[in-house]
C-alpha positions as CSV (number, residue, x, y, z in Angstrom):
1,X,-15.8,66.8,61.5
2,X,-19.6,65.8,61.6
3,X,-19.9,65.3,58.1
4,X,-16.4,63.5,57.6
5,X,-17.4,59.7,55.7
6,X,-16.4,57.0,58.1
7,X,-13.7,54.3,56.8
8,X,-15.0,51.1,57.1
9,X,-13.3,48.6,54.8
10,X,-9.8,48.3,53.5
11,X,-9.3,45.8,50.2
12,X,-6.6,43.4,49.8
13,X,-6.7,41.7,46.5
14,X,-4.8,37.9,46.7
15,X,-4.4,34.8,44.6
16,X,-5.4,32.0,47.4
17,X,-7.8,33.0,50.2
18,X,-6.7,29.7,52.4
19,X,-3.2,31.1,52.1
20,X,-3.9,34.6,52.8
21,X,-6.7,34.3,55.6
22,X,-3.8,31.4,57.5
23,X,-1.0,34.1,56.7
24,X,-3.0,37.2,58.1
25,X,-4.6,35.4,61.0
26,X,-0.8,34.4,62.4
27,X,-0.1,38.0,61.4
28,X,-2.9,40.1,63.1
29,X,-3.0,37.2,65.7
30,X,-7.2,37.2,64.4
31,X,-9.1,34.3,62.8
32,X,-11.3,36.9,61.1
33,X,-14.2,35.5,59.3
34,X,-14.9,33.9,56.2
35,X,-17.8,35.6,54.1
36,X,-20.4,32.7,52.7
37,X,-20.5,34.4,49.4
38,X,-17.8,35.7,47.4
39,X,-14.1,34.8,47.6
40,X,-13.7,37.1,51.3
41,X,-12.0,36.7,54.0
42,X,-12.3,40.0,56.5
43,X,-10.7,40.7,59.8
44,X,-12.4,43.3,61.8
45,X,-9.0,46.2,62.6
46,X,-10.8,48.5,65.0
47,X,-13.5,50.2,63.4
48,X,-12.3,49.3,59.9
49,X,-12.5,45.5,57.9
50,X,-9.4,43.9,56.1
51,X,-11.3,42.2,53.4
52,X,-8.8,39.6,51.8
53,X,-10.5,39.1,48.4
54,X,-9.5,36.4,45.8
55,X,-10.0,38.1,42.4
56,X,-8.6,34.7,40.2
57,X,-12.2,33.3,41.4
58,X,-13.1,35.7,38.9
59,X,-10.3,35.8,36.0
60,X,-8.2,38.6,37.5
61,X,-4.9,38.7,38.5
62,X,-4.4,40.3,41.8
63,X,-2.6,43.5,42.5
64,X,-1.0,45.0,45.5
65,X,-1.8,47.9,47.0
66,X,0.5,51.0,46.1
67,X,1.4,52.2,49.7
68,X,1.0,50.9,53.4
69,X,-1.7,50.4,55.4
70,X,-0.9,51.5,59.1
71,X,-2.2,50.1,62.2
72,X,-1.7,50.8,65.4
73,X,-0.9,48.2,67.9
74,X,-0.9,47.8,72.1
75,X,2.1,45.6,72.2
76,X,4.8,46.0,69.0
77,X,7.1,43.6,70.0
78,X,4.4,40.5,70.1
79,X,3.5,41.5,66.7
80,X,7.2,42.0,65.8
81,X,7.8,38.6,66.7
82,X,4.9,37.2,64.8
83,X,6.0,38.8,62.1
84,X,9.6,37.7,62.0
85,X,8.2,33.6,62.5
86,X,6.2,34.3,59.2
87,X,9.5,36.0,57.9
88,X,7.7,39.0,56.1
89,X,9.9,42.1,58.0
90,X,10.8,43.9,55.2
91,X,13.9,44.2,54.0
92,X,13.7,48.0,52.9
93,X,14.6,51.1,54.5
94,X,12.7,54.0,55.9
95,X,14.4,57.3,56.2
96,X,17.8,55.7,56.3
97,X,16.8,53.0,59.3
98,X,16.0,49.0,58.6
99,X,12.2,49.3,57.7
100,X,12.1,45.5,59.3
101,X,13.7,46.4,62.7
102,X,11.3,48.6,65.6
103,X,12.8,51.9,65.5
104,X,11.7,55.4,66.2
105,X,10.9,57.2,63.0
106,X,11.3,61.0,62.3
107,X,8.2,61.7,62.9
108,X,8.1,60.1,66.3
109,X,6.7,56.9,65.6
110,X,7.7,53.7,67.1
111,X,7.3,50.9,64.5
112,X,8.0,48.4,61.5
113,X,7.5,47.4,58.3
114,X,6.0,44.0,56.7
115,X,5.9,42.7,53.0
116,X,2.9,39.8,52.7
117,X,3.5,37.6,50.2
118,X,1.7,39.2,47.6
119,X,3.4,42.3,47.5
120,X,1.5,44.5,50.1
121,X,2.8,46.9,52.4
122,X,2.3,47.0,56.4
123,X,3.4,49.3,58.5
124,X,2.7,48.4,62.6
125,X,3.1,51.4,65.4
126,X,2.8,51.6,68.6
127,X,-0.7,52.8,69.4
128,X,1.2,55.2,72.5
129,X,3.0,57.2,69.9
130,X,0.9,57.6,67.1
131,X,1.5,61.1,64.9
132,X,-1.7,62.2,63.3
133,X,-0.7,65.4,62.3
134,X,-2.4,67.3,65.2
């Protein structure tokens, strides 16, 4: 669609940018980038940013996203693993299967589920069985 808007930046909002930026760099296996102004950390994902923003710099208390941010990943299992040393696999479940665990969803996805510590949802799939409604 040529006049679809482009995503380019996704907003995570977290009390302690050291903490976060350390925690999502072993995560995404990415040392992102601190921004020189502002409390931002981002981490290019693709052709979007993860912006890691500390709102207490400004009197706020953080607040987690609602829902999951997906992304799609060449090799699952590194990631998995990664994901299991920071102990974040969630502990949920997904259509009756262990959210934490790599498992073929309904929809034909192969993937997993993460909790940060701050209360955000991620979901990792394998980037060879994406469903995109098409």
């Amino acid at each position: 669609m040529a006049n679809a808007p482009n995503l380019f930046r996704m907003v995570l909002q977290v009390p302690d940018l050291d903490k976060a930026a350390e925690f999502y760099s072993q995560l995404l296996d990415n040392d992102g980038r601190r921004i020189p102004r502002g409390s931002r950390h981002y981490f290019d994902c693709g052709p979007v940013i993860l912006a890691l923003v500390d709102v207490t710099a400004g009197g706020e208390e953080p607040k987690p996203i609602p829902d999951y941010i997906y992304f799609a990943v060449a090799d699952l299992e590194k990631v998995h693993e990664r994901a299991k040393a920071l102990n974040c696999l969630s502990g949920d479940e997904v259509h009756g299967a262990a959210a934490g665990e790599i498992v073929k969803r309904p929809w034909g996805e192969l993937s997993f589920y993460v909790a940060d510590p701050w209360g955000n949802g991620l979901c990792f799939v394998d980037d060879k069985t994406l469903f995109t409604g098409k």
